[in-house]
Structures are given as structure tokens and as C-alpha cells.
PAMIPA-394665 format. One line per field, with one value per residue: z, y, x of N, C-alpha, C, O in turn; residue number from 1. Coordinates in nm, 3 decimals, decimal comma. Example, Ala and Ser with C-alpha at 12.3 -4.5 7.8 and 13.67 -1.06 7.14 Angstrom:
nc3 = (0,780:0,708) $
nc2 = (-0,569:-0,225) $
nc1 = (1,319:1,285) $
cac3 = (0,780:0,714) $
cac2 = (-0,450:-0,106) $
cac1 = (1,230:1,367) $
cc3 = (0,780:0,787) $
cc2 = (-0,330:0,003) $
cc1 = (1,320:1,290) $
oc3 = (0,846:0,804) $
oc2 = (-0,332:0,114) $
oc1 = (1,424:1,341) $
n = (1:2) $
# end
This chain:
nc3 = (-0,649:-0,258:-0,021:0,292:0,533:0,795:1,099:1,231:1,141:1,095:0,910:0,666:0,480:0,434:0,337:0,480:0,581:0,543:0,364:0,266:0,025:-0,173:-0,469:-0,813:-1,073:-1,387:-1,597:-1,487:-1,482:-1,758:-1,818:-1,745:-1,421:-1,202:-1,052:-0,713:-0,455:-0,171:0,144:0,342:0,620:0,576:0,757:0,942:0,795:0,767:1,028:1,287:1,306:1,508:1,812:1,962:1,890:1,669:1,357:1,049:0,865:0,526:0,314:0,077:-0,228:-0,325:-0,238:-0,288:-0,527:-0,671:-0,656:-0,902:-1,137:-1,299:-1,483:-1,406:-1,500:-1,786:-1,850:-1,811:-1,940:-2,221:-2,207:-2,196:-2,441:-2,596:-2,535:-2,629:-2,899:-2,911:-2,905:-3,090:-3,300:-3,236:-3,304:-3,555:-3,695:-3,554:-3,691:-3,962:-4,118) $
nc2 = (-0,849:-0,930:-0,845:-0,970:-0,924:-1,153:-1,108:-1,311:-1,344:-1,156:-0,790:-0,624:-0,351:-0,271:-0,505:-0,784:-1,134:-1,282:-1,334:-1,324:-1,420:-1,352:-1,379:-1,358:-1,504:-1,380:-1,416:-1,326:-1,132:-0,799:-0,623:-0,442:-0,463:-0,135:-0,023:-0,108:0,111:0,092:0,083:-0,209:-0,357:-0,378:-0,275:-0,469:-0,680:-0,745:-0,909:-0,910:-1,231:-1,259:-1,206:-1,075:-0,859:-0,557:-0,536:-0,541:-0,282:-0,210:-0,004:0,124:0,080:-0,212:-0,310:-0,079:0,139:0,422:0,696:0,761:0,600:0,568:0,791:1,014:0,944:0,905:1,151:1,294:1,153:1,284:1,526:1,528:1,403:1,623:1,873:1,791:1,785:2,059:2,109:2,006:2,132:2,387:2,349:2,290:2,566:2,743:2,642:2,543:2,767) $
nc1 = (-0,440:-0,380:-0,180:-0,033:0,134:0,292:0,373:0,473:0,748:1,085:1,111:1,213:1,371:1,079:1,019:0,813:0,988:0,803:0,497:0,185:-0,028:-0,285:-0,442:-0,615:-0,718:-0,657:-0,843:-1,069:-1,137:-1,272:-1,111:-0,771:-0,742:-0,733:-0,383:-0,325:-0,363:-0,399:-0,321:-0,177:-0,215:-0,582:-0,844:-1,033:-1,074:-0,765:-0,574:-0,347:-0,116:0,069:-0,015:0,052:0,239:0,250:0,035:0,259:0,265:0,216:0,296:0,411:0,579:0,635:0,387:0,179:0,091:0,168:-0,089:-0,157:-0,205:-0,018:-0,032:0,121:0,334:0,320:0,249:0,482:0,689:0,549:0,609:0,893:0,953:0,843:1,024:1,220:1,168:1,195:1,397:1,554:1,447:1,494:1,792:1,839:1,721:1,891:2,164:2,115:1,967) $
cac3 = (-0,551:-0,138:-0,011:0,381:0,628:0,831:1,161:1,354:1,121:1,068:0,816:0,636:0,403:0,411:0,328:0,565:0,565:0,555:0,282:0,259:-0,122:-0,242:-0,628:-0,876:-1,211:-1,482:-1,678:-1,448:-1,573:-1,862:-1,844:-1,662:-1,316:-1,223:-0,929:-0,579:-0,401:-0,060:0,236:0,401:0,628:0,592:0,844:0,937:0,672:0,771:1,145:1,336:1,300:1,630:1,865:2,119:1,812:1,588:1,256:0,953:0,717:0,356:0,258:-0,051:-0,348:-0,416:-0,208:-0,339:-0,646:-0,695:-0,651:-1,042:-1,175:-1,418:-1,579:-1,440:-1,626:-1,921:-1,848:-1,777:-2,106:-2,326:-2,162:-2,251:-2,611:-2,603:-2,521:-2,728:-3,004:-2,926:-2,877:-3,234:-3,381:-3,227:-3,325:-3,677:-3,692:-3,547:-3,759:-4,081:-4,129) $
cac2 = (-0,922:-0,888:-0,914:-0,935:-0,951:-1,225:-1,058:-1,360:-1,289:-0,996:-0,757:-0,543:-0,265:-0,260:-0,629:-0,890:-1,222:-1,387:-1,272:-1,430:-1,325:-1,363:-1,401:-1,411:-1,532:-1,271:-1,450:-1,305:-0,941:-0,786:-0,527:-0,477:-0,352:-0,061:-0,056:-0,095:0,222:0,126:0,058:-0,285:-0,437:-0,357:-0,280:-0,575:-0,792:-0,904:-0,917:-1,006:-1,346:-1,286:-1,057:-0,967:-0,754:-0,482:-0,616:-0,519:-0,179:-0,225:0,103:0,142:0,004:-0,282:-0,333:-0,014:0,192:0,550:0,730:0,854:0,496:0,567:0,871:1,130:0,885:0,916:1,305:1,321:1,135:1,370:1,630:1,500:1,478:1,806:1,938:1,734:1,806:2,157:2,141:1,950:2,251:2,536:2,354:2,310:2,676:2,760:2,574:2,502:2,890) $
cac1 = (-0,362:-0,389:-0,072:-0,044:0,259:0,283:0,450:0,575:0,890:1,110:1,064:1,368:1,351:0,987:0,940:0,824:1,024:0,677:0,438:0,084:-0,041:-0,388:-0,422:-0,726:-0,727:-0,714:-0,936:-1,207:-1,132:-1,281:-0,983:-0,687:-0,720:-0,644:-0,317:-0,314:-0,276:-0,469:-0,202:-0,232:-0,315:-0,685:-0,893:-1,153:-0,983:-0,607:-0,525:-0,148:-0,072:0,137:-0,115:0,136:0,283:0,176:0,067:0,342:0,226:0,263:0,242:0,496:0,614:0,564:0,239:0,139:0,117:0,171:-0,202:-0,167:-0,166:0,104:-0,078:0,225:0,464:0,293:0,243:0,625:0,740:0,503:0,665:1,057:0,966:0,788:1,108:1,354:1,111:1,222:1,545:1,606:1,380:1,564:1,901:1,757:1,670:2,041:2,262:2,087:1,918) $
cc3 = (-0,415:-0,148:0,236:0,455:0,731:0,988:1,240:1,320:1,099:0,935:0,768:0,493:0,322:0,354:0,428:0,507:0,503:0,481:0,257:0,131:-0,136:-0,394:-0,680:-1,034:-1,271:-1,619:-1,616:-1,463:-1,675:-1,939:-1,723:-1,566:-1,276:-1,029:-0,799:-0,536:-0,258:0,024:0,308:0,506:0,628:0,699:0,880:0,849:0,729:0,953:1,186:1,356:1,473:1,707:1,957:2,003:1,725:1,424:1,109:0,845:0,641:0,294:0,194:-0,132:-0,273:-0,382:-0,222:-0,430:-0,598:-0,734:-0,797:-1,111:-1,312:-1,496:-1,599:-1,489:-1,748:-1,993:-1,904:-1,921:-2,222:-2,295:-2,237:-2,353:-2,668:-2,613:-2,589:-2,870:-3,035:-2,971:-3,029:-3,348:-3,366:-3,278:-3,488:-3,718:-3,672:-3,655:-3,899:-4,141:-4,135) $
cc2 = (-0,855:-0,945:-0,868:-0,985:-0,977:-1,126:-1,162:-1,395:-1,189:-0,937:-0,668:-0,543:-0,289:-0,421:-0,736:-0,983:-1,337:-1,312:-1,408:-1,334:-1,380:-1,302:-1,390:-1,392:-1,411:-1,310:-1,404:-1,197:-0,892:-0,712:-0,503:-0,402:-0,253:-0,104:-0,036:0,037:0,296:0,048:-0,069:-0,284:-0,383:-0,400:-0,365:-0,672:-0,883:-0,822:-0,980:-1,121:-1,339:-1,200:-1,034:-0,833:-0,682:-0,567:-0,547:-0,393:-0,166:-0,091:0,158:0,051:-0,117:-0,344:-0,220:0,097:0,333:0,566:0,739:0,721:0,450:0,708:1,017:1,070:0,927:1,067:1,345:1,274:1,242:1,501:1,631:1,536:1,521:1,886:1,906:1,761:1,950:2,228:2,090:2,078:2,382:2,484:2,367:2,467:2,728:2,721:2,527:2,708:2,944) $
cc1 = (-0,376:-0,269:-0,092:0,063:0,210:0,385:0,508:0,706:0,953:1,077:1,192:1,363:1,215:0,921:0,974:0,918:0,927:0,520:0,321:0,021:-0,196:-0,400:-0,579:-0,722:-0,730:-0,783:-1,068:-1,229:-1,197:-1,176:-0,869:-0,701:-0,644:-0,508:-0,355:-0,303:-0,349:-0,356:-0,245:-0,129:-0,447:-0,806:-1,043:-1,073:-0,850:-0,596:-0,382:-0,168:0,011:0,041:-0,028:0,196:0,193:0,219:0,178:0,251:0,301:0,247:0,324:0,542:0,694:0,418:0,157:0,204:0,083:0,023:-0,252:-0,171:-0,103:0,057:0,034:0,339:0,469:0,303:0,397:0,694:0,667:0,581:0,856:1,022:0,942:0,952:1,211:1,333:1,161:1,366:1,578:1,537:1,452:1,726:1,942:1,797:1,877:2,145:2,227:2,010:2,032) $
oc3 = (-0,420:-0,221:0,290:0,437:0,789:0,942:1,322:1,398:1,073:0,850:0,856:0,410:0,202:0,335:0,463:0,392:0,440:0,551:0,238:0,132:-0,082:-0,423:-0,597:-1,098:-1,220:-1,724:-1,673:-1,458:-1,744:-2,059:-1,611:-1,581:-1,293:-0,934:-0,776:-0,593:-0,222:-0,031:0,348:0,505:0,716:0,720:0,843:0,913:0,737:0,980:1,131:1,441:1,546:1,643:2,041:2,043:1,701:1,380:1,067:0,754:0,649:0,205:0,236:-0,095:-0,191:-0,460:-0,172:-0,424:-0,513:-0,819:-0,820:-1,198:-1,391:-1,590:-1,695:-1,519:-1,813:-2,106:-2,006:-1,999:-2,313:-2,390:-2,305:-2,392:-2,787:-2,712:-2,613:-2,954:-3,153:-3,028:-3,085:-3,461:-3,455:-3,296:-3,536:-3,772:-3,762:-3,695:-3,957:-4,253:-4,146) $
oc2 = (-0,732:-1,037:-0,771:-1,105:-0,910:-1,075:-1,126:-1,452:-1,096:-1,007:-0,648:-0,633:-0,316:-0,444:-0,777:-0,955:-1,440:-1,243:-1,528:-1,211:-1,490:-1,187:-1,411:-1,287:-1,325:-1,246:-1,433:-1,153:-0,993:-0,718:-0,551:-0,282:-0,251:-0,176:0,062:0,093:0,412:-0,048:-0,059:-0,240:-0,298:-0,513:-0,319:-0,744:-1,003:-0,703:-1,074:-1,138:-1,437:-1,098:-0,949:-0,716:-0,723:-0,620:-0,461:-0,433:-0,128:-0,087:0,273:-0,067:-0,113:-0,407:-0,237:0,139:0,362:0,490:0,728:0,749:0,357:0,731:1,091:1,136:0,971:1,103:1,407:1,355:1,279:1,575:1,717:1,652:1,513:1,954:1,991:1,765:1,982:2,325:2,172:2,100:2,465:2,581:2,428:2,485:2,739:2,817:2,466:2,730:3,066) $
oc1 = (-0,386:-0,231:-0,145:0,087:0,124:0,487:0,592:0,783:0,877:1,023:1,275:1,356:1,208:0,802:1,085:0,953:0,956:0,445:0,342:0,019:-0,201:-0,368:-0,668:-0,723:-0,802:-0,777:-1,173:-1,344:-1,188:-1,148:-0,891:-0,682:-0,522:-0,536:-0,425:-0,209:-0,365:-0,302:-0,361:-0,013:-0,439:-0,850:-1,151:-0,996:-0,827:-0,611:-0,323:-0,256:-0,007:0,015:-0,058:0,192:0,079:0,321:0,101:0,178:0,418:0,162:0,341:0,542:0,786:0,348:0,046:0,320:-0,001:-0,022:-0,372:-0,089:-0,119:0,133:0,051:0,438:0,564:0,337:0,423:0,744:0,742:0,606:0,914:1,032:0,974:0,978:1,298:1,423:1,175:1,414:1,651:1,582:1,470:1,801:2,038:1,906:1,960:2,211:2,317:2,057:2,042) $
n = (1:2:3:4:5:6:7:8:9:10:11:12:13:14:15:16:17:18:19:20:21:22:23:24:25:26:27:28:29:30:31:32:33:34:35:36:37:38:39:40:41:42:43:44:45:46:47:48:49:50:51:52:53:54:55:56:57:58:59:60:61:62:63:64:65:66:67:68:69:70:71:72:73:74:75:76:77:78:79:80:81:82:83:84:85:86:87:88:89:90:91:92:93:94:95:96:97) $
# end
């Protein structure tokens, strides 16, 4: 998905009023892309709709994804039940020993 802010309306808490989206089938995928995590508007590509103003930067969630594209989530949960794994082992160990 391109997503590009339209500036000849306001914009508030990082989202324009006026959102122009570009789409493409995911039947044309073989697998699921990976996320967004280039800042628009892109340079050569989307220009201000108003030119007396500067055009609208998208540059956080939800027009872009965290650089790691979910992999320190995944990191971060192995990590919890690394530690819960521990904690039920040392309580184990405590209270049943």
C-alpha cells in the first residue's frame, strides 16, 4: 500500500484529514510482503496537492512499520516465556523440594 497526504486539508495527530491510498491485489504476491518502513511522501513520486504548502510526512505508525518487521516482538515474547519458564522452575524447586 502507498498511502499519501493530501495537504489542502488539515492533519491531527499525525493523520491527514485527506488520505489518497494506493492498493494492489494480494493475489499478485507469492508471499506476504514484508512492512512499510520508508517515510512518505517519496521523493519524485507524491508531490503537494496544494504547492503554496509543504507536503504532509507520514513518518509513523500507521504509514510506517517498525524497521525490525515484527522480529523484536517475537524476540521480546521468547524472552517473557524464557523467564516465566524460570520463574515456575525456581518456584517448583522452592516449594515442592
Amino acid at each position: 500500500m502507498h498511502a499519501h497526504g493530501n495537504n489542502y486539508g488539515s492533519i491531527k495527530n499525525g493523520i491527514p484529514d485527506v488520505l489518497e491510498l494506493t492498493y494492489i491485489n494480494k493475489d499478485y504476491f507469492s508471499q506476504i510482503p514484508i512492512k512499510n518502513t520508508i517515510p512518505f511522501p517519496i521523493e519524485g513520486l507524491d508531490y503537494p496537492n496544494d504547492l503554496t504548502k509543504l507536503d504532509y510526512k507520514l513518518d509513523t505508525y500507521p504509514f510506517i512499520s517498525n524497521k525490525s518487521n515484527g522480529k523484536i516482538n517475537l524476540i521480546n515474547i521468547s524472552l517473557v516465556l524464557i523467564l516465566l519458564l524460570i520463574i515456575i522452575i525456581g518456584y517448583y524447586i522452592v516449594i515442592c523440594l
